[in-house]
C-alpha positions in Angstrom: 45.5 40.9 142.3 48.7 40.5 144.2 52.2 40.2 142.3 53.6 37.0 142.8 56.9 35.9 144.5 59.9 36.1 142.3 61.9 32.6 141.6 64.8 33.5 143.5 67.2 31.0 142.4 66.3 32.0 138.9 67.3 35.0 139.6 70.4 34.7 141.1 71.4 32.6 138.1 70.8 34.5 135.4 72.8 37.2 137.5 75.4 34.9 138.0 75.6 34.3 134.7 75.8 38.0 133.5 78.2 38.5 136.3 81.0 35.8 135.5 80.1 36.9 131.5 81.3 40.5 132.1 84.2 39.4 134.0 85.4 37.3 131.3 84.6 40.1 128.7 86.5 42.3 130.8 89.5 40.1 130.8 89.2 39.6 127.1 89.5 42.9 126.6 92.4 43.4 128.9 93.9 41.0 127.3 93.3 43.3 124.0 91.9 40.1 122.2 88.3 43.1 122.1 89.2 45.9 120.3 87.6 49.3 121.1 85.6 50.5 124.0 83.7 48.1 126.7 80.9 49.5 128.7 80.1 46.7 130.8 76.6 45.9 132.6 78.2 45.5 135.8 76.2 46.3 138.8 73.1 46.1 136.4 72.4 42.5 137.2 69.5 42.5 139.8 67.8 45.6 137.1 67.6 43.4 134.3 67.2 40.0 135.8 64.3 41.5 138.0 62.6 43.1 135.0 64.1 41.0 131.3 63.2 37.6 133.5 59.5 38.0 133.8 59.0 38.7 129.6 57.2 36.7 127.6 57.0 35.7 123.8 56.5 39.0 121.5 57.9 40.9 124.1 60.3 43.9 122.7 63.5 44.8 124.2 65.3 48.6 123.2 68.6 48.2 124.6 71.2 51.2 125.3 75.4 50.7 125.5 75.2 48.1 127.9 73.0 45.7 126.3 75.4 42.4 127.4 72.9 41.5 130.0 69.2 41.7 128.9 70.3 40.3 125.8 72.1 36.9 127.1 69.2 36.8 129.8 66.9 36.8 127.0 68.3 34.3 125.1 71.5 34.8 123.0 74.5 32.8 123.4 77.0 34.1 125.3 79.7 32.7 122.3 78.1 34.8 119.8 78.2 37.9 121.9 81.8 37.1 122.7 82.9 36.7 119.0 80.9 39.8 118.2 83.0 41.7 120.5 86.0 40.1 118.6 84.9 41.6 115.4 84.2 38.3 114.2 81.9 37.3 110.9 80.4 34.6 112.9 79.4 37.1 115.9 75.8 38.2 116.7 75.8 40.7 113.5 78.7 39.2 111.9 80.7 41.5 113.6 79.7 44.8 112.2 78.1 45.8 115.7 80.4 45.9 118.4 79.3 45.5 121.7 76.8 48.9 121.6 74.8 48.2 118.1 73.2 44.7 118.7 70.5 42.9 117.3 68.4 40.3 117.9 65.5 39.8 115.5 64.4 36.5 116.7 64.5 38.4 120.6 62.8 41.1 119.2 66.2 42.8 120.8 68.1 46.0 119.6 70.2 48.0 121.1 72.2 51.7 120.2 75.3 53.1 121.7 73.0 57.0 120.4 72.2 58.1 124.0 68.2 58.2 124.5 67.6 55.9 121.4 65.8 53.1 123.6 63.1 55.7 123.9 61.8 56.1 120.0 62.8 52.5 119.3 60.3 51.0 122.9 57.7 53.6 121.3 58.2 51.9 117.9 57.9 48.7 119.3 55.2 49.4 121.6 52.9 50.1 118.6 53.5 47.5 117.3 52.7 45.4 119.6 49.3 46.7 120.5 48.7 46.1 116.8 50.0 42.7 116.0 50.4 41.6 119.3 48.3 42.3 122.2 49.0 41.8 125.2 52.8 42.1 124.8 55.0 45.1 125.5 58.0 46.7 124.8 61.0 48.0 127.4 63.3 50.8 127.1 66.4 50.7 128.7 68.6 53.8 129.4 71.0 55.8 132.1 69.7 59.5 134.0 71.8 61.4 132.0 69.7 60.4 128.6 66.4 61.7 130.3 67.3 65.1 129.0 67.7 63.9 124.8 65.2 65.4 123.4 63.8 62.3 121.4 63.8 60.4 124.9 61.0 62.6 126.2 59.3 63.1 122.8 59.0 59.0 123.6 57.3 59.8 126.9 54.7 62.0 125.3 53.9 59.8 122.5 53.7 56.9 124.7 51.6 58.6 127.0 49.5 60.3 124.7 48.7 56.9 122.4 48.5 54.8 126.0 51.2 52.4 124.8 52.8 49.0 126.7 55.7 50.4 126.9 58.0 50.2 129.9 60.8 53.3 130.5 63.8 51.7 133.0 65.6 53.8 134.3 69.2 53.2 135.3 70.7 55.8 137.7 74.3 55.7 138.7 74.1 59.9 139.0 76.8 60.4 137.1 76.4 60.9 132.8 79.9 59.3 131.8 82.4 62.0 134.1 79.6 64.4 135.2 77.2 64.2 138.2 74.2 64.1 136.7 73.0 66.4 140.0 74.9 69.2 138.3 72.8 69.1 135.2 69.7 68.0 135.6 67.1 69.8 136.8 64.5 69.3 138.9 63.2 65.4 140.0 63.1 62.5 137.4 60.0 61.7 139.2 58.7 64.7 138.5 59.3 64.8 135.0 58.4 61.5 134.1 54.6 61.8 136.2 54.8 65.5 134.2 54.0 63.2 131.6 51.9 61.2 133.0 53.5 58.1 133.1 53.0 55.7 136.0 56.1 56.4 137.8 57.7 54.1 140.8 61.4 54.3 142.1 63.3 51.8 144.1 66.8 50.2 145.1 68.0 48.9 141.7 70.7 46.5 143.7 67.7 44.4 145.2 66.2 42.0 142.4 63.5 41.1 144.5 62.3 45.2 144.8 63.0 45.3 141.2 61.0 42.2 140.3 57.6 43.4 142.4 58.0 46.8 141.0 58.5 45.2 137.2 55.6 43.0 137.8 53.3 46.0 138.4 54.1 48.0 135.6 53.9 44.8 133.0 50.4 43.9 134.2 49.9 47.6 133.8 51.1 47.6 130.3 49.6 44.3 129.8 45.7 45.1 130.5 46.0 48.3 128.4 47.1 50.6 131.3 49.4 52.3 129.2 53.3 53.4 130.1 55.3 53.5 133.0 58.6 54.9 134.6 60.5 52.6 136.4 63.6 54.3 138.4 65.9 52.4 139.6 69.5 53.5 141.5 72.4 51.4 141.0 76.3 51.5 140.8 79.0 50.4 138.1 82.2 49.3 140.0 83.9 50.0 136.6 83.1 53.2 135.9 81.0 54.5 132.3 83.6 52.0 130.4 86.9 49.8 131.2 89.8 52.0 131.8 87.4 54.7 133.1 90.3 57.2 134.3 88.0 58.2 137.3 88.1 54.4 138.8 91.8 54.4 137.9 92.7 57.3 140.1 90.5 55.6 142.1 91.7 52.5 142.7 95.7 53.6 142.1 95.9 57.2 143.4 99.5 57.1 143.7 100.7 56.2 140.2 98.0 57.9 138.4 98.1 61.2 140.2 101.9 60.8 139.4 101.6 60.9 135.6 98.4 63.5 135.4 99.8 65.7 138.5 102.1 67.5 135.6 99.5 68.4 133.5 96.8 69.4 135.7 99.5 71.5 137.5 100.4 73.4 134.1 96.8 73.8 133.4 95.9 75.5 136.6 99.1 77.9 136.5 99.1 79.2 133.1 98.9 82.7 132.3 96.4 82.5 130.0 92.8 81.3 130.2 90.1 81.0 132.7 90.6 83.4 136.1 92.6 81.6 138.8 89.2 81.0 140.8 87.4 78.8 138.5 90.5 76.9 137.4 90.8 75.7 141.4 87.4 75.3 141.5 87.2 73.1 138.4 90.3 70.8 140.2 88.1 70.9 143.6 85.1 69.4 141.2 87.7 66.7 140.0 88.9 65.7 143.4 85.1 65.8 144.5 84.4 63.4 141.3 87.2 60.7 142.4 85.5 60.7 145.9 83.0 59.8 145.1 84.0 57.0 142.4 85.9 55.5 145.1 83.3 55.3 147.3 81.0 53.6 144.3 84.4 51.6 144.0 83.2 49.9 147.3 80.6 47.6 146.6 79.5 46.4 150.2 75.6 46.4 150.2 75.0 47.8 146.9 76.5 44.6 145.1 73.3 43.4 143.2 75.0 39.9 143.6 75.9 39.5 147.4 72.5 40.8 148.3 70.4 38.2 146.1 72.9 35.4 147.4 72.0 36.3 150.9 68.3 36.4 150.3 67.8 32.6 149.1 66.7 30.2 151.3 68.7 27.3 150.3 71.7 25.2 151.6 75.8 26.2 150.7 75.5 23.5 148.8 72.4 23.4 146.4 74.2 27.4 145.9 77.3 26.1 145.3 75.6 23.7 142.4 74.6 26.7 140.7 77.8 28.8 141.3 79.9 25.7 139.2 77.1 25.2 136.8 77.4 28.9 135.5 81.0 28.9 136.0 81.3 26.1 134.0 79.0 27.4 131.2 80.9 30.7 131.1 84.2 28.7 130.5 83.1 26.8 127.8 81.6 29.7 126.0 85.0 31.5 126.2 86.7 29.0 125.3 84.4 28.1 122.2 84.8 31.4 121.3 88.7 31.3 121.9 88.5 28.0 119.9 86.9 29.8 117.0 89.3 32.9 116.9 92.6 30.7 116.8 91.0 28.6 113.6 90.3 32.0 111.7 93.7 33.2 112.4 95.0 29.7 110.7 92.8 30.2 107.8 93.8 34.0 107.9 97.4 33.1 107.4 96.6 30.1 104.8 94.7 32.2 102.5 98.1 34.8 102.7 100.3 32.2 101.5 
């Protein structure tokens, strides 16, 4: 049976959506109104719009560190994740999750900031779901690096061996927070994951339309009792593992950052104690070899998720433009509910003082 064609413009908005979300997160948190660390979803869009849009009722969702966009394509107010972020009792979990531990019972949603928990959690799900609910499935969401946790590829066997609905996404940037994941990772992913013997299929994770197709495969797969699969899909994050990412900052201001580290790094490399001469230049050639390449990722071009979907619909400037104010304007409000909501709690804050 062939896989349908995806509903573009459904697409593009839900990215959209995700898209203006982030950017608003990420100028809350600027702002320092989010306390903490933000990993954002950024350059994720077309990955989970492509593969979150096609679920259906009693479908499961294990979420990793950046679960902002499954979670509001599935379904969850963008003010309630905003407010969570806050720390707020009237967030998503009342504020005791942060933006990495999230939970959506009536999405059938969770996420974990513990790298390669998506795995046992999708396995977890996935049982359940051939025995209360067939015919739905579970997904796993994680980065490259986590493929080497050992409870990530316990999740493969187990999922394999019991033939589960369970869907393993895949999202590979190459680099494990500072570390190219090339350095330590052996071997293929493709490999590993068809070692096994999960259906495996890898593909351009900044194309939704690739994505979707892909997706749409391994569902029906899951679906008819086919059992799991390994989806792989390459993608970037203009903002690095999380805001401030000092990789992205040397990056993007080279001068003034290289200004204020240059000090150290030069101390460190000339000291007359410690690690031979050799492997501390070699350790400040990987360094300069890392901020390469971050720059490079820095420059979105084709690989923005985005700007590829908006050039593949087939509809006027101005039916787009619709959509572009629509979301923008939905984005706004939920900010400013949010916002709204904050300022009130600081009144009542300073009431209850007096």
């Amino acid at each position: 049976m062939p896989v349908a064609s995806p509903d573009l413009p459904l697409l593009y908005r839900q990215m959209l959506r995700s898209r203006l979300f982030e950017e608003a997160v990420r100028d809350l948190w600027q702002a320092g109104r989010i306390p903490g660390e933000m990993h954002l979803g950024l350059g994720e869009e077309a990955i989970c719009a492509g593969v979150v849009m096609q679920l259906q009722s009693g479908d499961a969702m294990a979420l990793d560190h950046r679960a902002t966009p499954p979670l509001l394509m599935r379904g969850v107010a963008p003010e309630r994740l905003i407010r969570e972020f806050m720390g707020a009792p009237d967030g998503l979990c009342g504020g005791m999750g942060g933006h990495m531990h999230l939970f959506a019972p009536e999405h059938l949603a969770a996420s974990s900031g513990i790298v390669g928990a998506a795995g046992p959690t999708a396995v977890g799900f996935a049982l359940a779901a051939r025995q209360l609910r067939p015919g739905t499935v579970s997904l796993a969401f994680f980065g490259e690096g986590a493929v080497n946790q050992g409870m990530l590829m316990e999740s493969f066997n187990l999922a394999a061996v019991w033939k589960l609905p369970v869907l393993f996404i895949c999202k590979d940037d190459n680099l494990a927070i500072t570390t190219a994941s090339d350095s330590v990772t052996a071997g293929r992913l493709a490999d590993r994951a068809q070692g096994f013997g999960l259906a495996y299929h890898a593909t351009d994770g900044s194309d939704v339309t690739t994505v979707w197709r892909a997706a749409a495969k391994a569902l029906r797969r899951a679906r008819g009792g086919g059992g799991p699969s390994f989806l792989h899909f390459k993608c970037r994050h203009p903002e690095g593992h999380f805001l401030g990412d000092p990789l992205v900052q040397i990056a993007r201001q080279p001068g003034d950052q290289l200004r204020q580290m240059a000090p150290s790094l030069f101390k460190a490399a000339t000291r007359g104690r410690g690690a031979p001469v050799t492997r501390r230049v070699g350790s400040l050639a990987t360094i300069s070899r890392l901020v390469g390449r971050t720059a490079l990722k820095a420059v979105w071009g084709r690989y923005d998720p985005l700007a590829q979907c908006r050039k593949q619909l087939k509809m006027s400037p101005d039916r787009v433009a619709a959509i572009d104010q629509a979301v923008r304007g939905e984005i706004e409000t939920a900010v400013a509910i949010a916002a709204e909501t904050e300022r009130e709690q600081r009144t009542d804050d300073r009431d209850f003082v007096r």
